[in-house]
N, C-alpha and C positions, 0 to 999 in steps of 0.2 A: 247869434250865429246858428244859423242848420246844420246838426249835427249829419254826418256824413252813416249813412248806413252801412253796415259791414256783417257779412255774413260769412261763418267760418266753421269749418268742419269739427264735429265733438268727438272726432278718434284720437286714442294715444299720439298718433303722430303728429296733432297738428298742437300737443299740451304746451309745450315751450312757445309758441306764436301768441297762445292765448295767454303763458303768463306776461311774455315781454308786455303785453297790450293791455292788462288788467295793471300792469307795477309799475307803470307810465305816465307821464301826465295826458298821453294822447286819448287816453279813457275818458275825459271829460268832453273831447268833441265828437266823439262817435256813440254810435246806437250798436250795438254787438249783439248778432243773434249768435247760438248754435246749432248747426243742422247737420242733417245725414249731406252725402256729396249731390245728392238727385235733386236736394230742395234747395241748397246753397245754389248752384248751376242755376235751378229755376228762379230764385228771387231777383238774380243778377238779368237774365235773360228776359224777364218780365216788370222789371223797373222796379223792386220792393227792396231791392238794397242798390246801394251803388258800388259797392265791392264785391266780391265774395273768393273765399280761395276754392276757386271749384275746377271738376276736371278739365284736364286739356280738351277731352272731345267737345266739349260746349262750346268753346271760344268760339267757333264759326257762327254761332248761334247768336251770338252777343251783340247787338246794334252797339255800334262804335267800339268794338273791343280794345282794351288795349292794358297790357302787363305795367303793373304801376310797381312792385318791389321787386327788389335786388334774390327774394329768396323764393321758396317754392318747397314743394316736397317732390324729392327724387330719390334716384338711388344710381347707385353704378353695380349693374349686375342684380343680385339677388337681395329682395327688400321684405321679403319671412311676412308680409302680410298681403298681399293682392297675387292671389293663387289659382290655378286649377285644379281643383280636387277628384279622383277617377278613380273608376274599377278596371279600364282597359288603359294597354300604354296608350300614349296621345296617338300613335300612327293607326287606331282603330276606333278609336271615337266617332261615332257615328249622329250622335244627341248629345245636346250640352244645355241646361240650364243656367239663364243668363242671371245676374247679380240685380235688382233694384234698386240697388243702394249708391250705383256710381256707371255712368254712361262711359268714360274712361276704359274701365276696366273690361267693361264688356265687347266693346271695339277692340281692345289690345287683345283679347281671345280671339274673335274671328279674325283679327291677320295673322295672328299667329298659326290657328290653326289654319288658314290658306295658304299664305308665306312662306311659313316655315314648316310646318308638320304636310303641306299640301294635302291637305285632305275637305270635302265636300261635307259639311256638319248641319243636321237641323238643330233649328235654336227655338227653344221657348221662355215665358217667363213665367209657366205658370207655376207655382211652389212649390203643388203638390207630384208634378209629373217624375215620373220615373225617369231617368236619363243616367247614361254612361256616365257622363263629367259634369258638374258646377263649377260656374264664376262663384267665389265670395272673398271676400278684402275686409281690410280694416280689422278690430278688435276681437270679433268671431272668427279672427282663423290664428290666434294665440293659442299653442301649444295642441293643436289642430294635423298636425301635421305627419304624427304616425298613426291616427286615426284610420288611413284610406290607401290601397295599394297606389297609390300614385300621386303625387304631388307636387305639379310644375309652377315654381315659381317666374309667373309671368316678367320680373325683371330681368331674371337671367336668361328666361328664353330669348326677351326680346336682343339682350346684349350678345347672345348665341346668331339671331338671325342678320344684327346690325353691325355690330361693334361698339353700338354708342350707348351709353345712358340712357336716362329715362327720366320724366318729368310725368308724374300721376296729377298734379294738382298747381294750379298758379292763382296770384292774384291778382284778381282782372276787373277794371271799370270797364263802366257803360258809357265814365262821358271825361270828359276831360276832368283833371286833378291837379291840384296846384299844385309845384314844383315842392313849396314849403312842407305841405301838406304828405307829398311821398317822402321828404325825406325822416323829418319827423317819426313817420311811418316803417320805413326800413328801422329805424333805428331803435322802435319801441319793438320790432321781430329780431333786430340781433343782440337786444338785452335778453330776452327769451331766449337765444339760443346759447347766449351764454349763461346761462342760469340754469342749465338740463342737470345740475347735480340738485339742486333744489325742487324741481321739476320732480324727478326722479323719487325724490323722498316723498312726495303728496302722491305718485301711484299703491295705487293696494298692489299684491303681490300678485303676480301669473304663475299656475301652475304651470313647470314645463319650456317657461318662456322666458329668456333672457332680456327683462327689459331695457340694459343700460347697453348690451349691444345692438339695439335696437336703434335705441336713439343716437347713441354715438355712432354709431360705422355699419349698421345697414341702411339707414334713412342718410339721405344726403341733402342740404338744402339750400345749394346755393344755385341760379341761373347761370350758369356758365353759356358760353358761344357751343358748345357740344351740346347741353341739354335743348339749347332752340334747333340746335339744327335737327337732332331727334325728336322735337314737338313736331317741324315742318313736314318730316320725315313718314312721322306716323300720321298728321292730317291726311297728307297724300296717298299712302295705303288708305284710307280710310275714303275719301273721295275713290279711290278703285274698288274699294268692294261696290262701292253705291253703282257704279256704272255698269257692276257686272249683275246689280240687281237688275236693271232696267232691261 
């Protein structure tokens, strides 16, 4: 049998998916990479894996897309890892550089700063440029956060500009999947989520950073009918900025 290729994100939040899937018998039929969120997105988008849990912004990207598990990483409100970080408050941000590490996060700045902060921003990606504000998410922004006079946690802005939740990350085929094959699947991800105190004890330590409130009660990981309707929600900001490129 062909093993099913699966590509998954190597941050703390995605630890408990990868152990449910490593303590499973489902490890025997899959090919498991680990990637940053840009290259997961891309393997799935460019046919080198047939999974991957990558950003929501990609999904339009994805020939045949389609959400195969029950879970996801989200949050309700504030998720202390996918941030803007700034010298000015956000209603003067003028420059922002953008994150390479996740397509996602860098879309949920610009509607935020149009949306909600309404303000006109240039964006760059280049590393070194000097700029008012950065995107960065994930790992590097642990204990990060009295670093910078300003610090907007992109979850709670957005639940500030919406009311709803938020889904950073799904997992999405390219082609159809067998029914057998997702359920299996769900259930090697809610062994993993139930196993976050074991989880927990194989992370090294963060300065500064509360891991178990992390993964307990900031990160949130279930698909709920709020978290899609806040996927569709932000596609479509997202389709408006595009139009207002044109």
């Amino acid at each position: 049998m062909n093993k099913i290729k699966i590509s998954a994100v190597a941050y703390t939040n995605t630890k408990a998916f990868i152990y449910g899937l490593t303590h499973s018998d489902i490890i025997n039929k899959i090919d498991l990479s680990l990637d940053i969120p840009s290259d997961c997105a891309a393997k799935v988008i460019n046919g080198q894996a047939d999974i991957g849990l990558m950003p929501v912004a990609a999904i339009p990207l994805v020939p045949n897309a389609n959400i195969v598990a029950d879970y996801c990483i989200g949050s309700d409100g504030g998720v202390n890892s996918v941030f803007i970080f700034s010298e000015v408050p956000a209603n003067e941000i003028k420059t922002l550089r953008l994150d390479a590490h996740s397509r996602t996060s860098n879309n949920l700045a610009k509607v935020l700063l149009k949306f909600h902060w309404k303000k006109e921003v240039e964006f760059t990606t280049d590393p070194d440029a000097k700029t008012d504000a950065f995107v960065l998410i994930g790992d590097r922004t642990f204990g990060k956060k009295d670093d910078f006079a300003y610090a907007y946690d992109m979850g709670e802005e957005w639940k500030k500009l919406t009311g709803l939740p938020f889904m950073y990350a799904a997992w999405v085929a390219n082609k159809e999947i067998s029914e057998d094959f997702k359920a299996e699947f769900n259930a090697a991800l809610k062994f993993g989520l139930d196993h976050r105190k074991e989880v927990l004890a194989e992370l090294a330590e963060s300065p500064n950073f509360d891991l178990e409130d992390y993964l307990y009660h900031k990160l949130q990981f279930d698909v709920t009918e709020d978290r899609k309707k806040a996927l569709n929600l932000f596609l479509e900001y997202i389709e408006e900025l595009e139009k207002v490129k044109l």
